[in-house]
C-alpha positions as CSV (number, residue, x, y, z in Angstrom):
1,X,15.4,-10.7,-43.0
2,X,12.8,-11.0,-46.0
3,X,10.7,-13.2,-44.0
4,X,10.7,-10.8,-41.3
5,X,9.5,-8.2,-43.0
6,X,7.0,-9.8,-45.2
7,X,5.5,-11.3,-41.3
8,X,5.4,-7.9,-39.8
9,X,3.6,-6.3,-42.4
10,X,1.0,-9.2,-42.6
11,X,0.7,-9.3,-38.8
12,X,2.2,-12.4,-37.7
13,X,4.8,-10.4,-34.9
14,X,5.6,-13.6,-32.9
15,X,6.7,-15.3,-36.5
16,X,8.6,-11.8,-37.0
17,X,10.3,-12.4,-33.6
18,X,11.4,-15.9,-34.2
19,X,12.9,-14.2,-37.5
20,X,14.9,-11.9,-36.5
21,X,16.1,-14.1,-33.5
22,X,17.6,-16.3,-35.8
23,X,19.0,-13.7,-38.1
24,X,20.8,-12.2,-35.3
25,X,22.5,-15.5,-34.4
26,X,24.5,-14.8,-37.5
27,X,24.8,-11.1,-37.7
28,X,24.2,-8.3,-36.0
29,X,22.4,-5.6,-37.9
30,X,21.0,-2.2,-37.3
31,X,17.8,-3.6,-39.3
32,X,17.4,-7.0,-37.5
33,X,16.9,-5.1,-33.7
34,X,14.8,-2.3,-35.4
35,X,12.1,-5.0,-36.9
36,X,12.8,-7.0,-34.0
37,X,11.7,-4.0,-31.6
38,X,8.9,-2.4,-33.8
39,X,7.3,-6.2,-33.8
40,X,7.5,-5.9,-29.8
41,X,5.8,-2.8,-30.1
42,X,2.6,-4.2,-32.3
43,X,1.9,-6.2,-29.6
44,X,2.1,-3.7,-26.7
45,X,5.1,-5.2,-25.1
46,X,7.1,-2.0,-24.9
47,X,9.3,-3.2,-22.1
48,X,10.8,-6.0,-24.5
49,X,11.3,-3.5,-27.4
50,X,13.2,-0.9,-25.0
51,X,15.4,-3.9,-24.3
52,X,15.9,-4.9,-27.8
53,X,16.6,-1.6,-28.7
54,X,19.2,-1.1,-26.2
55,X,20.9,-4.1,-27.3
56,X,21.2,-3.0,-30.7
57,X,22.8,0.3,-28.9
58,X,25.6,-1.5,-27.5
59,X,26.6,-2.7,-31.0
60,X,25.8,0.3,-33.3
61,X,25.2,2.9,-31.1
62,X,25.0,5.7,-33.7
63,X,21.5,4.4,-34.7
64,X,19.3,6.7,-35.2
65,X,16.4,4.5,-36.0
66,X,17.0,2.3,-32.8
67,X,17.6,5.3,-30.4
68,X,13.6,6.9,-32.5
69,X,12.3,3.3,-31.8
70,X,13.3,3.2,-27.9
71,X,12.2,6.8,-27.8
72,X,8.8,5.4,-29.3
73,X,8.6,2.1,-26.8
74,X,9.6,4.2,-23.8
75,X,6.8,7.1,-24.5
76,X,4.2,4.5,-24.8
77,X,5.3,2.5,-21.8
78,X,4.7,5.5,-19.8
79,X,1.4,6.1,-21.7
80,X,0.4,2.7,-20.5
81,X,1.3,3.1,-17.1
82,X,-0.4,6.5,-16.8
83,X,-3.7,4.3,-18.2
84,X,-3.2,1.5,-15.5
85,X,-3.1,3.8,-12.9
86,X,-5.9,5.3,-13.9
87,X,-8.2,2.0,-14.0
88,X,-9.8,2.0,-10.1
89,X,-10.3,-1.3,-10.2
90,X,-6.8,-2.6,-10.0
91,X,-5.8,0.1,-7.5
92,X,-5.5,-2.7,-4.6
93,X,-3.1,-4.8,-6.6
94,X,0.4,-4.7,-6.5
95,X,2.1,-2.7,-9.6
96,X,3.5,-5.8,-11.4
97,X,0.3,-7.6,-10.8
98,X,-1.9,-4.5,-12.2
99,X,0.7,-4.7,-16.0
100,X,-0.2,-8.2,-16.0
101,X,-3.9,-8.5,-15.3
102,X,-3.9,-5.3,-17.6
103,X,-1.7,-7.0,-20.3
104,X,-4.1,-9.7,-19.9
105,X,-7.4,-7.8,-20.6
106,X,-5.9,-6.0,-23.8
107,X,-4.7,-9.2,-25.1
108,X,-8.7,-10.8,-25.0
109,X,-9.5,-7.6,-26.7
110,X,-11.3,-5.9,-23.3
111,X,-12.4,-1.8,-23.5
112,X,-11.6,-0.6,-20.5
113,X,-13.3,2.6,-19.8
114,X,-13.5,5.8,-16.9
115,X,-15.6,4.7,-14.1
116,X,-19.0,5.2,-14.7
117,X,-21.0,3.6,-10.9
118,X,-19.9,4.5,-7.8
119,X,-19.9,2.3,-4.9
120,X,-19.4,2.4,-1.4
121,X,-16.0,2.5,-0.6
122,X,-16.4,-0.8,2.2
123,X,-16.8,-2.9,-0.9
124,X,-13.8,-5.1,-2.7
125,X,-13.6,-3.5,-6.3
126,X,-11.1,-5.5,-7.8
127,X,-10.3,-7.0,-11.0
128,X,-7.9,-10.0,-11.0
129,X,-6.4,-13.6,-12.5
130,X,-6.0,-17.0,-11.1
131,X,-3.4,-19.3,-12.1
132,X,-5.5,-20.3,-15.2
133,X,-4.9,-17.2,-16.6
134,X,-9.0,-16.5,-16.3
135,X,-10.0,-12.8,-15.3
136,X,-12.0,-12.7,-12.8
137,X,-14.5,-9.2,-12.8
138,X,-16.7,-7.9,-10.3
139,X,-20.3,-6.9,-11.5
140,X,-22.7,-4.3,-10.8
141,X,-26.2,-5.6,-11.5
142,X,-29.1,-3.0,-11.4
143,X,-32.9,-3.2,-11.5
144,X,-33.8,0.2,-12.9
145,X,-37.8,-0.2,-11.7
146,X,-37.2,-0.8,-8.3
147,X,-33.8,1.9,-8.2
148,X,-32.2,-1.6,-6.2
149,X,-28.6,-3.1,-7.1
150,X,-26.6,-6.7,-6.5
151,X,-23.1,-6.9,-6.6
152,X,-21.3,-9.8,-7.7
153,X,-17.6,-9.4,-6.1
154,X,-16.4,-12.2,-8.4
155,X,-17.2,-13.2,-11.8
156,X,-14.9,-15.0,-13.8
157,X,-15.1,-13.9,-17.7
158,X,-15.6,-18.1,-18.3
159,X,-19.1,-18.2,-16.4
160,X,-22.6,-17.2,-18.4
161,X,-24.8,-15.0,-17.0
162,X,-27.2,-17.8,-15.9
163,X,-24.6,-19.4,-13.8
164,X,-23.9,-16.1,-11.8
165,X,-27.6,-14.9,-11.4
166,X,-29.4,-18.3,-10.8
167,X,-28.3,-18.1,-6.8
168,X,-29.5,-14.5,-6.9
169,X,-32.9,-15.8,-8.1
170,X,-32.8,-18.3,-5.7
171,X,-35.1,-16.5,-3.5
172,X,-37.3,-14.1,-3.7
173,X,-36.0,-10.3,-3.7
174,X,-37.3,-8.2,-0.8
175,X,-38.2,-5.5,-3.5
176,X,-39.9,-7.6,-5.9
177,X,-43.3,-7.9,-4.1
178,X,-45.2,-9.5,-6.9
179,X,-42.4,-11.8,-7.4
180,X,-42.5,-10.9,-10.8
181,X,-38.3,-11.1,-11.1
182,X,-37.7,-14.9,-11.8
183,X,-35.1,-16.9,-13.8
184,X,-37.8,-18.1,-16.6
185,X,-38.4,-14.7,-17.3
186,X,-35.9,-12.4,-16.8
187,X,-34.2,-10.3,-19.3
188,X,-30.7,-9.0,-19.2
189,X,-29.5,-5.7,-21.0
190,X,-26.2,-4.3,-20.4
191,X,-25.4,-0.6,-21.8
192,X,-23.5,0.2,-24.8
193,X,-20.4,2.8,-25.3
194,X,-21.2,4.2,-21.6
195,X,-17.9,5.3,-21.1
196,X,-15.0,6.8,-22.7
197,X,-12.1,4.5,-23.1
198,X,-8.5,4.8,-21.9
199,X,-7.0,4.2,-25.0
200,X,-7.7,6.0,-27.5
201,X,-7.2,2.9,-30.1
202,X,-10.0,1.6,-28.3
203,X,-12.6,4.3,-29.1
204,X,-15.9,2.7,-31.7
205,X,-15.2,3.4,-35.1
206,X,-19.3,2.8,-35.5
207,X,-20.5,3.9,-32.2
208,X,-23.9,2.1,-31.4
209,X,-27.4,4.3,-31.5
210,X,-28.7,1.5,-29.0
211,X,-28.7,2.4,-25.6
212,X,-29.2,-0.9,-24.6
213,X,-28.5,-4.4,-26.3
């Protein structure tokens, strides 16, 4: 159980698992499911440290660290739901499909925030995966001179801006008169720390003084 412990508290969680996996082939201590579940925890999987904890139950069920640490994974399992539910752009997907494409987003490190544009309720707002495991996002693009929008239903997070606004550029807007708005000239901005995150863990430590980068 040394290893373990020395991998949990240098961050390696999934070496930590393998760990006390092992260790448990052997013997079945109170302090192989704790590490086993806390490591499950660090890594947001709170469904897999409930069940880790509960397994440890069945064999020492006077735990009082294992009954605090399934306490722990169960409060912020429901902390997590509450926060899916709350993100409007999964609210078409089916509830198994919203924990993964949400799993998915925290696991590349994505903020995700309270809604900040509103859009008519006849369009598809949706964020989703394909089998590739690629998110796919949809985009609200806005031309602040001309108070005009595009909306890009599908973006996958692979594909550079280029790619996704080359066909929009393809023509000639109707509101750009002087044709001024072109691919060889265009700049992009995109608006820092616009909304408040979900997650509090989420929240800028150094919260930019640029409006927009």
């Amino acid at each position: 159980m040394g290893r373990a412990k020395t991998n949990i508290l240098v961050g390696q969680f999934g070496k930590t698992k393998e760990d006390c996996l092992e260790a448990l082939k052997y013997r079945d201590t109170e302090q192989a499911y704790i590490i086993l579940a806390r490591s499950r925890i660090f890594v947001e999987r709170y469904r897999e440290a409930i069940e880790h904890a509960e397994k440890g139950l069945k064999r020492i069920p006077d735990s009082k660290g294992l009954i605090s640490i399934r306490k722990q994974a169960k409060d912020l399992e429901a902390q997590e739901l509450k926060r899916i539910d709350e993100v409007s752009t999964m609210q078409v997907l089916a509830k198994d499909k919203k924990i993964s494409v949400y799993r998915n987003m925290r696991a590349k490190k994505i903020k995700i925030g309270k809604k900040v544009h509103y859009l008519p309720e006849i369009v598809e707002v949706a964020i989703s995966e394909d089998f590739s495991n690629i998110l796919h996002f949809p985009v609200l693009i806005l031309y602040d001179e001309f108070m005009a929008t595009d909306f890009v239903q599908d973006w996958p997070e692979n594909s550079t801006l280029r790619e996704q606004l080359e066909p929009v550029f393809v023509e000639r807007p109707p509101w750009d008169n002087e044709g001024k708005y072109r691919m060889d000239n265009i700049e992009v901005y995109f608006e820092a720390d616009s909304t408040v995150p979900l997650d509090h863990k989420d929240k800028a430590k150094d919260k930019s003084t640029k409006k927009y980068i």
